[in-house]
N, C-alpha and C positions, 0 to 999 in steps of 0.2 A: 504494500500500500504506500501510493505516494506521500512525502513530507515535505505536510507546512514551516516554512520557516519566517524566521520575525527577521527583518532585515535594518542592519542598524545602521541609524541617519548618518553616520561618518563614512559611512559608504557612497552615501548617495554625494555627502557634500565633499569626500578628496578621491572617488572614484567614475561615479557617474557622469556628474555636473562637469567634472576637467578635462575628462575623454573627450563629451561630446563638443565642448571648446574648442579644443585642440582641433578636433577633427574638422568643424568648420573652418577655423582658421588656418589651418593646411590646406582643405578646398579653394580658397580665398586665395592662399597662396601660389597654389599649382594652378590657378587660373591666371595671373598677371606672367606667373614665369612664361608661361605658354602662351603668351599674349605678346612678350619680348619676343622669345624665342622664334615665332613666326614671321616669315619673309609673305609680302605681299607681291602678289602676280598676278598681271593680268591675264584672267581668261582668253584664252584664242576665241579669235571672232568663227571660225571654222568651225571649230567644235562646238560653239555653242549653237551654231546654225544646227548644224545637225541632231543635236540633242533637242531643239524645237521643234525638227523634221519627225522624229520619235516620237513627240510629245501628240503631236495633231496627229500623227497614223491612229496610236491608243486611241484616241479623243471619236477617232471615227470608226472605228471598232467598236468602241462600246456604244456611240450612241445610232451605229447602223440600223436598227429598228424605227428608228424616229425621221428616217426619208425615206422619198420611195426609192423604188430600187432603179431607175433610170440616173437618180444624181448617184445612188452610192458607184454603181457603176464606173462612172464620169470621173470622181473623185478616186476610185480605185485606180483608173488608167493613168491619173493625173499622179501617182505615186507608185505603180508600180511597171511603168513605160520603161520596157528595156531599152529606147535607146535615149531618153531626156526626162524620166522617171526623177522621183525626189531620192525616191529609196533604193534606186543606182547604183550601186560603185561600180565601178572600173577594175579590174583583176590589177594593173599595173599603180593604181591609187590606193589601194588597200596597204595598210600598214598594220604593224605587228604593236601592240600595244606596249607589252613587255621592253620591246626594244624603243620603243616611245622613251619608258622610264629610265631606261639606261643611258640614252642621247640626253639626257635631261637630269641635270646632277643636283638642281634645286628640290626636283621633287624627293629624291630620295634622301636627301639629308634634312628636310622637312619632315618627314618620316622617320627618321633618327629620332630629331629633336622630340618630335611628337611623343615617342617612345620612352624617352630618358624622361621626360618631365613628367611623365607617370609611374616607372617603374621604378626611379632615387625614392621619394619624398613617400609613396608604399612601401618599399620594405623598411626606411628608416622609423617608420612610424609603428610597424609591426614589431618590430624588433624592440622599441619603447615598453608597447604596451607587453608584450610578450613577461620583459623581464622586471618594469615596474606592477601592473595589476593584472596577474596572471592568478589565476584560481580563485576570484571574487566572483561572488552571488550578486551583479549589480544590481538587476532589477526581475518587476514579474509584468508577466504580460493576463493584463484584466477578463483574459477570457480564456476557455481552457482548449487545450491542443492537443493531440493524438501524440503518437510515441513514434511517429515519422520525422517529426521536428526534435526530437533529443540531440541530435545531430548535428544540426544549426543551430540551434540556440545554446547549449551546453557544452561548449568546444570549451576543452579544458578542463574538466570537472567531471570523474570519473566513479559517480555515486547514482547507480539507479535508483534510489529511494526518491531522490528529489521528483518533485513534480515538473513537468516539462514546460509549464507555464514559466521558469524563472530563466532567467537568464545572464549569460556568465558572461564576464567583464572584456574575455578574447568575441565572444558572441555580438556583445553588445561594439564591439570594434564594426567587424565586419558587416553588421546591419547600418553603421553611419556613414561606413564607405559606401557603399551601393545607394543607401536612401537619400544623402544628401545631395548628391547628383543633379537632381530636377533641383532643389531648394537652390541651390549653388545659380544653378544657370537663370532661375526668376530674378534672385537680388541681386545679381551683379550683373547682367544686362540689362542695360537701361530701355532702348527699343528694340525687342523681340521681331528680330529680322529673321521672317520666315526663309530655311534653303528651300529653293524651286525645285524641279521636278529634274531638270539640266546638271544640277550641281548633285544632288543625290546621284544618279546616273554615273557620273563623274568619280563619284566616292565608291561606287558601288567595290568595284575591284582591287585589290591591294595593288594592280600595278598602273592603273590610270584605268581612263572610259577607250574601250575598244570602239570607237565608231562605226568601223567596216562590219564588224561579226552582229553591233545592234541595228545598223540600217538591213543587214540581210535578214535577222531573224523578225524583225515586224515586215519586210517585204513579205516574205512566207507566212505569216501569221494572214495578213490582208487578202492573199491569193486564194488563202484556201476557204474562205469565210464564210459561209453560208447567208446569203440575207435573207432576213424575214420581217415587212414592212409590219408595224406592232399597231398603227395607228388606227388601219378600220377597225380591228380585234375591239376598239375601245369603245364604238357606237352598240356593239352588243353588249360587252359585260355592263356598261351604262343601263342597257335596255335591259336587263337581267335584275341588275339591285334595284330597279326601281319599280319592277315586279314582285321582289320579294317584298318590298316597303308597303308598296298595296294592299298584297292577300295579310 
């Protein structure tokens, strides 16, 4: 049977309360460093063409029910014309992404940097709490949890009696790393500039945005697409629930 335990307030005021300081304040701080540490570059105007050329094929993919099938037609030809198509490449224009990154020495030492300003300031901090508030009961969680979570919450603390509600001072680490994240990123951007649809794309890949492989694969996505105009469908089911509203 699990055990209640009474947890005393000098826990909370030289273990709990300092941790989670520390730990915003590190947030805080691993956000300016990486805020130095990054080189600004402009986007290629190329690649961002094409990452909008991506963007409208989606766009009419999804909303190909909503024309009839003579525009989507028109608009198919109009992107996927083998020989002035949007969604085109050329066998002799196609470029290898990977070797993109290697002709391009910023990107990958942006990617260093990226790297080091996350993984210095995490281990120095684990290693802190490791050897200062290691085997503390800091807190309990006000509602109760199955025996899947002793795992996560109880890192460190090698007594099954306890109840799985509480949670150990290594535990309580690793929930303000991961939770603080989103908090981090509201208070300290001031206008939440949404990434577009082009820059995600961009990020998608550890080595850059392959262009040639995503213009091929929504060509073949548009080619094979079945349409089916959704519009008349809607004068029936209209005429359907306003049947049913009747009887």
């Amino acid at each position: 049977m699990a055990e209640d335990l009474v947890l005393d307030t000098a826990i909370r005021d030289w273990v709990l309360v300092p941790l989670s300081v520390v730990m915003v304040l590190i947030g805080i701080l691993r956000y300016f460093v990486s805020k130095l540490m990054r080189s600004t570059q402009l986007p290629d105007a190329k690649v961002v063409k094409e990452g909008q050329v991506i963007i409208r094929a989606r766009n009419l993919r999804a909303a190909a029910g909503f024309i009839p099938a003579k525009a989507f037609r028109a608009r198919r030809i109009y992107f996927t014309n083998e020989e002035n198509g949007l969604l085109h490449v050329p066998k002799e224009q196609a470029q290898n992404a990977q070797a993109q990154m290697f002709s391009d020495p910023n990107m990958a030492m942006d990617m260093m940097k990226k790297n080091l300003s996350m993984i210095i300031p995490q281990t120095l901090t684990f290693a802190w709490v490791n050897f200062f508030f290691s085997g503390f009961v800091a807190a309990k969680i006000p509602f109760p949890l199955t025996q899947r979570f002793r795992g996560m919450l109880q890192n460190g603390i090698d007594l099954s009696t306890v109840d799985v509600s509480y949670v150990s001072s290594r535990s309580w680490y690793f929930l303000n790393l991961f939770g603080l994240r989103a908090y981090s990123a509201l208070s300290l951007v001031k206008k939440m500039v949404t990434v577009d649809d082009t820059q995600k794309m961009m990020q998608m890949g550890g080595f850059g945005f392959d262009a040639s492989r995503s213009l091929a694969a929504e060509k073949d996505s548009l080619d094979i697409i079945q349409h089916e105009w959704t519009l008349p469908k809607m004068e029936q089911r209209a005429e359907e629930v306003l049947r049913k509203l009747v009887k």
